[in-house]
C-alpha positions as CSV (number, residue, x, y, z in Angstrom):
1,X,32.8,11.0,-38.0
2,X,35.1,10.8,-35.3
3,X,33.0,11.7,-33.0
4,X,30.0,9.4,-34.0
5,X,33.0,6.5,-33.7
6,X,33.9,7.9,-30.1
7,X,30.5,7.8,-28.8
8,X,29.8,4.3,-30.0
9,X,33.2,3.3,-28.2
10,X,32.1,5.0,-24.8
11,X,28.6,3.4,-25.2
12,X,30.0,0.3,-26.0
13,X,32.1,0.6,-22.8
14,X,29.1,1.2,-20.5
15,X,27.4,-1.4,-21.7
16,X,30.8,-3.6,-20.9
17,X,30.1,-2.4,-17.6
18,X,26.9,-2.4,-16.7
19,X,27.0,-6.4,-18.4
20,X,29.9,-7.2,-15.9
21,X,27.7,-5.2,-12.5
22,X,24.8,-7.8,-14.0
23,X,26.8,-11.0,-13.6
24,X,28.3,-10.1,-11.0
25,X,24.5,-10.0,-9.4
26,X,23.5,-12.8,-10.9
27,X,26.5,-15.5,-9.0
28,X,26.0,-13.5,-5.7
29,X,22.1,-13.3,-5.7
30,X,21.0,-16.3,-7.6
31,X,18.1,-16.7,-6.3
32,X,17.0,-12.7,-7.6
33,X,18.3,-13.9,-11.3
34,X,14.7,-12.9,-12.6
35,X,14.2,-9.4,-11.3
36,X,18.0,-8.7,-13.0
37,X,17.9,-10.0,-16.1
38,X,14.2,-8.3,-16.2
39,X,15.8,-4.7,-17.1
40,X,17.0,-3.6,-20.3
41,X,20.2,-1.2,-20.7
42,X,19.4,1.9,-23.1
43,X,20.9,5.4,-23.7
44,X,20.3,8.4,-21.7
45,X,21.0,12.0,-21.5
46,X,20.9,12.2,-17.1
47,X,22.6,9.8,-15.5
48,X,21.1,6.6,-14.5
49,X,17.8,5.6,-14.0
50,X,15.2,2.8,-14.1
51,X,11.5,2.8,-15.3
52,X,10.6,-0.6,-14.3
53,X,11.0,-2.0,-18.4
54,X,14.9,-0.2,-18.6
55,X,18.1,0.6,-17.0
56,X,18.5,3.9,-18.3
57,X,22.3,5.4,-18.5
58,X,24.9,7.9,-19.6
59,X,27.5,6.3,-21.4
60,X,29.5,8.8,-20.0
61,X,28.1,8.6,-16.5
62,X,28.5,5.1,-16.2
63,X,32.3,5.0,-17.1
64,X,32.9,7.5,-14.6
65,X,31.1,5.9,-12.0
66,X,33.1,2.5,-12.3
67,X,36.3,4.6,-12.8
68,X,35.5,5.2,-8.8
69,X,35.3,1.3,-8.1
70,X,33.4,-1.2,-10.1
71,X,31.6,-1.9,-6.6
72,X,29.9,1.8,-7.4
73,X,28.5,0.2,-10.7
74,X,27.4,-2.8,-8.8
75,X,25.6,-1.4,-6.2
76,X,23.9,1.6,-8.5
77,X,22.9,-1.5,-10.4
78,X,21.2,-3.2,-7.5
79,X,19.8,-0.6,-5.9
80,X,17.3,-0.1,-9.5
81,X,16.5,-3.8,-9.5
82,X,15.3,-3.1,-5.8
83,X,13.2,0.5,-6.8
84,X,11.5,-2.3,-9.2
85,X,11.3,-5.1,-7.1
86,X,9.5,-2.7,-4.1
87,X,7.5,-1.1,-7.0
88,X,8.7,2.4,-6.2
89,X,8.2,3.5,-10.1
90,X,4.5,2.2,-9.8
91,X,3.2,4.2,-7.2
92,X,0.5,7.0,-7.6
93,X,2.3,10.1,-7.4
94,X,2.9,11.3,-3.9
95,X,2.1,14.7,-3.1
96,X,6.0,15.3,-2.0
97,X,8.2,13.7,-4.5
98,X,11.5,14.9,-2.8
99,X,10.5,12.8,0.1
100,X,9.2,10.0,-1.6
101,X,12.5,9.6,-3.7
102,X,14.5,10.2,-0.5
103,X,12.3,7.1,1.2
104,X,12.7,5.1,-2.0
105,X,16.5,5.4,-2.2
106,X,17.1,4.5,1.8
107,X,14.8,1.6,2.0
108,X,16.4,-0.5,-1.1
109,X,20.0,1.2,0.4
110,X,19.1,0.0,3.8
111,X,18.5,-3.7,2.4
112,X,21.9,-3.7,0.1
113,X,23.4,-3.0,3.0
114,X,22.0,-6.0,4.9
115,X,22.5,-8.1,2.4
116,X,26.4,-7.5,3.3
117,X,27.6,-8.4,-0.2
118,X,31.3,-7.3,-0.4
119,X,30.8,-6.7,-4.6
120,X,28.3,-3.6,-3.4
121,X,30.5,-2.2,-0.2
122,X,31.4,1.1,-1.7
123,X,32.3,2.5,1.3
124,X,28.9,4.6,2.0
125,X,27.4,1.7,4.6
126,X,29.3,2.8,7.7
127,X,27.6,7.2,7.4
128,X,24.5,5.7,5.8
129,X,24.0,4.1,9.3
130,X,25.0,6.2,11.4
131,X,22.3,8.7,10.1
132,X,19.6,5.7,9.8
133,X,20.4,4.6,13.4
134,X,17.7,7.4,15.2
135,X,15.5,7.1,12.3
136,X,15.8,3.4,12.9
137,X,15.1,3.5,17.0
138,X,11.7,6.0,15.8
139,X,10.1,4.2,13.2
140,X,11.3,0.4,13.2
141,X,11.0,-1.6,10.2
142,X,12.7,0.0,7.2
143,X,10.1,0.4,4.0
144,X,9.7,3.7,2.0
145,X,6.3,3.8,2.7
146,X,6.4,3.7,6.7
147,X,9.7,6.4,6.0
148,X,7.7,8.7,3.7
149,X,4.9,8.8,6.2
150,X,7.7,9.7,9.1
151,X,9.1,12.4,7.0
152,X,5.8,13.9,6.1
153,X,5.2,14.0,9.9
154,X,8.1,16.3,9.8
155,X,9.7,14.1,12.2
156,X,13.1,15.0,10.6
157,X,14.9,18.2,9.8
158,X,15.6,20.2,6.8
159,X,19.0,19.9,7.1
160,X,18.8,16.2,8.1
161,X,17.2,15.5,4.8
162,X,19.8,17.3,2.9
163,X,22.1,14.8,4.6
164,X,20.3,11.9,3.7
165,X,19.5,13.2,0.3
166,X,23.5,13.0,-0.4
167,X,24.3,9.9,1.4
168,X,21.6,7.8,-0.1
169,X,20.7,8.8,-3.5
170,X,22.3,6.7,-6.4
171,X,19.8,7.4,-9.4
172,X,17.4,9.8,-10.7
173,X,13.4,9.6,-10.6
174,X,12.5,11.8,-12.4
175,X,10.4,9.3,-15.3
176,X,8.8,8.1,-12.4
177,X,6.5,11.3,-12.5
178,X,4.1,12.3,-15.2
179,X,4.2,15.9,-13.3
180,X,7.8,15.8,-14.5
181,X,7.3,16.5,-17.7
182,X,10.1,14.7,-19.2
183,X,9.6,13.2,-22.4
184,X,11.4,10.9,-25.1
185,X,13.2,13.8,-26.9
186,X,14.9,14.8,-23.5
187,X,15.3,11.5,-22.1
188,X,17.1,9.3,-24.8
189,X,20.6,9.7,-26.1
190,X,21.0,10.4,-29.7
191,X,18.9,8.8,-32.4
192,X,20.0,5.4,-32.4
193,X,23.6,6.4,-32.5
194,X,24.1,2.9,-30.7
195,X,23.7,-0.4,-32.3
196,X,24.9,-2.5,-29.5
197,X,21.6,-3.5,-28.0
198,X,18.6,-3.8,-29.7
199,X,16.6,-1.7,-27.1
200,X,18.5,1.6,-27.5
201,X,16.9,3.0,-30.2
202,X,14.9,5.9,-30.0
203,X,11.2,6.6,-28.1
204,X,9.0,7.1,-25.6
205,X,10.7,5.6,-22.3
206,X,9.0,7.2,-19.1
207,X,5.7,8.0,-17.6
208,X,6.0,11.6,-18.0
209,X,3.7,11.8,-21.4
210,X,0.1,11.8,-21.3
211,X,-0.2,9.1,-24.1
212,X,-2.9,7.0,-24.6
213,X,-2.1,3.5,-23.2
214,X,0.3,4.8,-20.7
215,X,-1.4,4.1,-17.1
216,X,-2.3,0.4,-19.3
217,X,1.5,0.0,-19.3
218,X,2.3,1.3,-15.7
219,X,-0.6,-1.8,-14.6
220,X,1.6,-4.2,-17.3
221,X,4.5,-3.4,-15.9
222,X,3.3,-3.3,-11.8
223,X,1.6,-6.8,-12.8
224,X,5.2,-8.3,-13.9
225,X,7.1,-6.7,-11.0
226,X,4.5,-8.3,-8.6
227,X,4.9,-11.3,-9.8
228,X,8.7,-11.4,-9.4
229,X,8.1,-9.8,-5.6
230,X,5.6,-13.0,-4.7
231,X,8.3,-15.0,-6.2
232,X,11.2,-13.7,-4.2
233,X,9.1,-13.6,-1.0
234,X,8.8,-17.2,-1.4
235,X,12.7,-17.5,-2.2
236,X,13.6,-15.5,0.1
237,X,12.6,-17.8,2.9
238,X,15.0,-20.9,2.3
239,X,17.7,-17.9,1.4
240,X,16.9,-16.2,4.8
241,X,18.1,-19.5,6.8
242,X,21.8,-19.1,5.3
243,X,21.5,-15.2,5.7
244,X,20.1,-16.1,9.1
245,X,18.6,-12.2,10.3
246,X,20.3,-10.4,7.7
247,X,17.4,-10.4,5.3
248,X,14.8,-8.9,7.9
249,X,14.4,-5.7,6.0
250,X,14.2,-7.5,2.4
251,X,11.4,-8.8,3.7
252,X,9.0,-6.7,5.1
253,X,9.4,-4.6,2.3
254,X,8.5,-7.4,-0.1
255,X,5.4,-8.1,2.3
256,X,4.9,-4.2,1.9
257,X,4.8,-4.7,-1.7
258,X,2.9,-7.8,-2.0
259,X,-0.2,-7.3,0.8
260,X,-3.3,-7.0,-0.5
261,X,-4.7,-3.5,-0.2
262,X,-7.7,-3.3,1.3
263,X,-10.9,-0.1,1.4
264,X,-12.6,-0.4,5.0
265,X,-15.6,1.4,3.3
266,X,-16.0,-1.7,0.9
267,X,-15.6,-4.0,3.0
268,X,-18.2,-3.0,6.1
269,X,-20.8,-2.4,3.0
270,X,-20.2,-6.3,3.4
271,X,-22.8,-6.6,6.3
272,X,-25.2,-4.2,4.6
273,X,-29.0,-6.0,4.4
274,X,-31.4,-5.7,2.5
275,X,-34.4,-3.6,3.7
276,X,-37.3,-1.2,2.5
277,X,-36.7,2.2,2.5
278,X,-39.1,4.7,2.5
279,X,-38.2,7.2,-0.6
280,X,-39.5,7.8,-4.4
281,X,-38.5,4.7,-6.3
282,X,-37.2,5.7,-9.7
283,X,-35.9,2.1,-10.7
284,X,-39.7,0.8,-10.8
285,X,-41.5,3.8,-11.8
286,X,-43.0,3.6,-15.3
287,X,-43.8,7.0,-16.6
288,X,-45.6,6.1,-19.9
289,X,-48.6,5.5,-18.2
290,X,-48.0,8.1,-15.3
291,X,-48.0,10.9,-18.4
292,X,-50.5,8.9,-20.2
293,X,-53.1,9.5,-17.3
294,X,-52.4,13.0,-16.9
295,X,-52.7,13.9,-20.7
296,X,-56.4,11.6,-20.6
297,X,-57.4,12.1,-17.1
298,X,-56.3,15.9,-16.5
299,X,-54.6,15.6,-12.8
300,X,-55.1,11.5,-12.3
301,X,-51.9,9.5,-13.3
302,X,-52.9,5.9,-14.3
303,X,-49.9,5.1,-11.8
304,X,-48.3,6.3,-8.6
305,X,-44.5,6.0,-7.9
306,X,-43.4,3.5,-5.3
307,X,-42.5,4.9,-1.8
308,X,-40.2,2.6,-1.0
309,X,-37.9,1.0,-2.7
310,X,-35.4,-2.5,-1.2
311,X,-32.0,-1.5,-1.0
312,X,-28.6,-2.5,1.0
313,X,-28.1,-0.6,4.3
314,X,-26.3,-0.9,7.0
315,X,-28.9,-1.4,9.9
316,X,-27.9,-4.4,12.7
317,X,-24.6,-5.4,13.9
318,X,-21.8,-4.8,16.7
319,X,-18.7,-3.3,16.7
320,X,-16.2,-4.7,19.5
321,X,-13.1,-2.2,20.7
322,X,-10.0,-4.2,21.9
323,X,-9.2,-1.7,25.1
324,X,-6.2,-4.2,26.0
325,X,-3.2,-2.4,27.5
326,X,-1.5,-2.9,24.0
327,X,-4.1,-1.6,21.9
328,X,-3.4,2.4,21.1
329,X,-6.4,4.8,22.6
330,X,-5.6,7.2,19.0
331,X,-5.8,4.4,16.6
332,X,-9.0,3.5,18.4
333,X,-10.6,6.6,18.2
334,X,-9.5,6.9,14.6
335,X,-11.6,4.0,13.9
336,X,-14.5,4.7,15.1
337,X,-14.6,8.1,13.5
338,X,-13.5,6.2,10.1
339,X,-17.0,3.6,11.1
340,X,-18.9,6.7,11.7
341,X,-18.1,8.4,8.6
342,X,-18.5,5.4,6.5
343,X,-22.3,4.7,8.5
344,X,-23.1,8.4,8.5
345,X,-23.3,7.9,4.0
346,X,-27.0,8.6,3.4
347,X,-26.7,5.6,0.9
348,X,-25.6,3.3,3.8
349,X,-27.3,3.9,6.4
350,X,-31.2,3.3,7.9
351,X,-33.2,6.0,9.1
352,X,-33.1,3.7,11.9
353,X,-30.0,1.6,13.0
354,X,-29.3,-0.6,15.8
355,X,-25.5,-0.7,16.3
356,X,-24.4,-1.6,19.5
357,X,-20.8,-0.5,20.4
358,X,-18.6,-3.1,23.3
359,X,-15.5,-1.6,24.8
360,X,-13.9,-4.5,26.3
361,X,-10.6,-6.3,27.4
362,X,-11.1,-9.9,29.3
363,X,-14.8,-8.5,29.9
364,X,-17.0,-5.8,29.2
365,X,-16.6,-2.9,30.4
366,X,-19.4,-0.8,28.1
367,X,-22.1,-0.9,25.8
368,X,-23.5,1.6,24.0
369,X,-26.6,1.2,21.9
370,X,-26.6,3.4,19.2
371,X,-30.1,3.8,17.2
372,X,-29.6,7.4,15.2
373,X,-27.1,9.4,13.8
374,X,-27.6,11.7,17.1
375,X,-27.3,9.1,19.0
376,X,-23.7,8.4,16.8
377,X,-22.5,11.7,17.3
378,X,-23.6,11.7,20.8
379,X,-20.9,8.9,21.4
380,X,-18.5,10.1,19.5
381,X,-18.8,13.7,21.5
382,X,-18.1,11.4,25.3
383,X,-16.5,8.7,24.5
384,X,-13.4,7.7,26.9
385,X,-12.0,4.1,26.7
386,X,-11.9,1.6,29.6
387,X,-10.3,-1.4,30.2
388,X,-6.7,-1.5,29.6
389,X,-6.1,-5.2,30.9
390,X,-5.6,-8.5,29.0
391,X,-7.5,-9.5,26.0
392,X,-10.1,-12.5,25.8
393,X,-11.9,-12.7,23.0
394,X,-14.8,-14.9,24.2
395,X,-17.0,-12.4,26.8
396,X,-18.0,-10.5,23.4
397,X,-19.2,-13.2,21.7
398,X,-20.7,-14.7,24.7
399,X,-22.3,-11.2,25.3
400,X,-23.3,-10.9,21.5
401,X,-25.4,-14.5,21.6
402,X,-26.8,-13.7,24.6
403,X,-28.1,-10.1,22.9
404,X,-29.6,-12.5,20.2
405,X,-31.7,-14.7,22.5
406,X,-33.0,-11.5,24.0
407,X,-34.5,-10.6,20.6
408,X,-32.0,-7.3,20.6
409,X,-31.6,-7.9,17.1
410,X,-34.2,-8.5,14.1
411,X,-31.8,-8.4,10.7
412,X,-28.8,-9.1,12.7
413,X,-25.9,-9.4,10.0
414,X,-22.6,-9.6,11.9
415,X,-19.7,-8.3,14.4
416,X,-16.6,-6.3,13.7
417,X,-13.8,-6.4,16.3
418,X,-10.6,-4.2,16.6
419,X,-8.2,-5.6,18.2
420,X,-4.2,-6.6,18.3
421,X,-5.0,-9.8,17.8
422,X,-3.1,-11.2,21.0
423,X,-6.2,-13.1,22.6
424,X,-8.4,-16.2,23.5
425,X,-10.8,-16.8,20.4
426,X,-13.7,-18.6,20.5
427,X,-14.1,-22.4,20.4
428,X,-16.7,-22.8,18.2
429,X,-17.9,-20.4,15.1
430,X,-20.4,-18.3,15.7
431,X,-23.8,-18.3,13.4
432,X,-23.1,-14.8,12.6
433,X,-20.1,-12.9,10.2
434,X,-17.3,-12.2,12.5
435,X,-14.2,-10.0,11.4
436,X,-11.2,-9.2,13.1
437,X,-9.6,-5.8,12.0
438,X,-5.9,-5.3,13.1
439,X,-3.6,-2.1,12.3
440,X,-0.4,-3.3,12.2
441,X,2.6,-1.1,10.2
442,X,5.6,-4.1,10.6
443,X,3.5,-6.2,7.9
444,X,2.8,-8.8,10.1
445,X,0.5,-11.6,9.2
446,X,-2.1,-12.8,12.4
447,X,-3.4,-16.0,12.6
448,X,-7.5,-16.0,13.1
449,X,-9.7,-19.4,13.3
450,X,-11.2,-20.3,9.8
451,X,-14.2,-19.2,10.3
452,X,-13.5,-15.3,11.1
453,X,-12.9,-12.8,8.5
454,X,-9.4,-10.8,9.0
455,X,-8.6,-7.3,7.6
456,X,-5.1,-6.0,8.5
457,X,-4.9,-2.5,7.9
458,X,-2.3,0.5,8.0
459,X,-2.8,3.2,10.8
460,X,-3.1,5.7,7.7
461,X,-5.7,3.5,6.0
462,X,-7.5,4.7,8.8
């Protein structure tokens, strides 16, 4: 009995705490009130953790942790607010998970620390830069996704991680793994021993079953933590003029989170046409009477099978290479391979094409008509970039029309054009789909005239 009564009192003190780290919050970072009041306190047998729905804590851990400083509570606090804010808990499960929870735990330490809030300063900002300053200098803008990506490069040490691992890490991941294995019986803390909060009763409170319902949750919960993420990029901006450049990092990682994910396969299926095909149409083949005429008519089917058949293929259209000084010559190649691969899909691509392939800066400097998957390959096998000067936009699209009049084209269906996006654009719209495709990891946003299409991707989306 005495015990039961002294477990209650310790939970009862946690929650004390982790009530006063909330407040506290809430008057220094009004404009985040949503995101932490969002988070429910409940029980647990680690030490402290979030799922995206709780705050999940030993009693015991907790007490000892503000014992050190209530700023320890504080920041521990925060810095599961921010895993949930970035969406760390919602992402498909990474193929390292040490050096995804290592990338998690700097990026939302990296913004507490910009945020300079003197009810977080637990003494840890001072090493946690001086071991982020070369990582810093390497990959520029702070997010756990551009950081995994470094540290999968093996662009940092064994014993540098280790390092970082200790300085950075407040809380444990574990529930955000269904590899994990963890589970409700070794995850929560008693059997409802505690009747302060109505949330701490016993159940299932991670990701790591394999119960029906639970990847419908994860998208619940994702969908409610985006939500809050759009909101606070909007905040952020008036909050950002007090904080003046202190809230750079805040940012970009809430642009991480928010950007709309694109597929470069789906979207050049976009200028697919429509064209005949010459194979065995299935879809308009009606065997009844095909069979019918063989069982009447020994070899002489009543019908024949179609040999062609319409379908959407990629056949007529131009692909434009920004070779501008300050476009990359890897990320370029990369592209054109990822183009190739997506063209070289029997189900996208004509017997036949005609793709024509501009390498150009403030003019052209090639063009390469491309007419068969040899030809493709071919290119792919010699191709050197030229150029390296400014960027102008309008000699392509000059160059394009002119193609046009020229009859070069007889199902033409658009142009595609990698580029930084530092250039002169056209005037007036073309007649013809035009998309810009920029790879840019800092998030940015580019501005393109209305009537061009823009895709931004990520140098590994490609």
């Amino acid at each position: 009995m005495e015990s039961q009564t002294k477990i209650k009192d310790i939970n009862a003190l946690a929650l004390e705490i982790l009530g006063l780290a909330r407040s506290t919050l809430l008057v220094n970072l009004r404009f985040m009130d949503t995101a932490i009041c969002r988070l429910k306190p409940r029980p647990y047998k680690g030490s402290i953790a979030v799922t995206g729905e709780y705050i999940l804590y030993s009693p015991e851990y907790v007490a000892g942790l503000y014992k050190m400083g209530k700023e320890q509570v504080i920041r521990a606090y925060l810095h599961m607010v921010f895993h949930c804010i970035f969406q760390h808990f919602a992402e498909d499960e990474p193929e390292s998970e040490d050096l995804w929870d290592l990338a998690c735990d700097i990026a939302v330490e990296n913004v507490i620390n910009e945020l300079e809030l003197k009810c977080t300063d637990n003494g840890s900002q001072k090493i946690q830069e001086e071991l982020l300053a070369p990582i810093r200098r390497d990959a520029g803008i702070i997010t756990a996704e551009k950081l995994y990506r470094y540290f999968k490069d093996g662009n940092v040490p064994d014993d540098e991680l280790i390092k970082l691992k200790v300085a950075f890490a407040l809380d444990d991941h574990k529930l955000w793994y269904k590899s994990s294995g963890v589970t409700a019986a070794t995850t929560t803390f008693g059997s409802g021993d505690s009747d302060h909060d109505e949330d701490s009763e016993g159940g299932e409170i991670g990701f790591g079953t394999d119960e029906e319902g639970e990847d419908e949750e994860v998208k619940q919960l994702k969908k409610m933590w985006s939500d809050i993420s759009e909101m606070l990029l909007m905040n952020l901006e008036s909050f950002a003029k007090k904080q003046g450049d202190s809230a750079g990092d805040m940012m970009q990682n809430l642009k991480a989170v928010t950007r709309e994910k694109y597929d470069y396969a789906e979207f050049l299926k976009k200028f697919a046409v429509m064209g005949e095909e010459m194979t065995i149409n299935d879809e308009d083949f009606d065997y009844i009477f095909y069979t019918y005429g063989l069982k009447m008519y020994g070899n002489m089917p009543l019908i024949e099978p179609l040999e062609y058949k319409e379908a959407k293929r990629i056949k007529d259209f131009v692909i434009a290479i920004d070779t501008s000084g300050s476009v990359s010559g890897e990320l370029v190649q990369k592209f054109i391979q990822k183009t190739y691969n997506i063209l070289e899909q029997q189900e996208n691509f004509f017997t036949k094409i005609n793709v024509h392939i501009l390498q150009c800066d403030t003019e052209i400097k090639e063009h390469v008509k491309v007419t068969s998957k040899q030809d493709f390959d071919k290119y792919m096998d010699e191709m050197t970039l030229k150029g390296f000067g400014g960027t102008d936009f309008r000699p392509v699209f000059q160059y394009v029309d002119e193609m046009k009049d020229n009859g070069e084209f007889t199902d033409f269906k658009g142009l595609i054009y990698f580029t930084d996006g530092f250039g002169t654009f056209p005037s007036k719209p073309p007649d013809y789909e035009a998309a810009f495709i920029f790879v840019d990891d800092e998030y940015n946003n580019y501005d393109v005239p209305v009537w061009a299409i823009k895709l931004i991707l990520q140098s590994n989306e490609i």
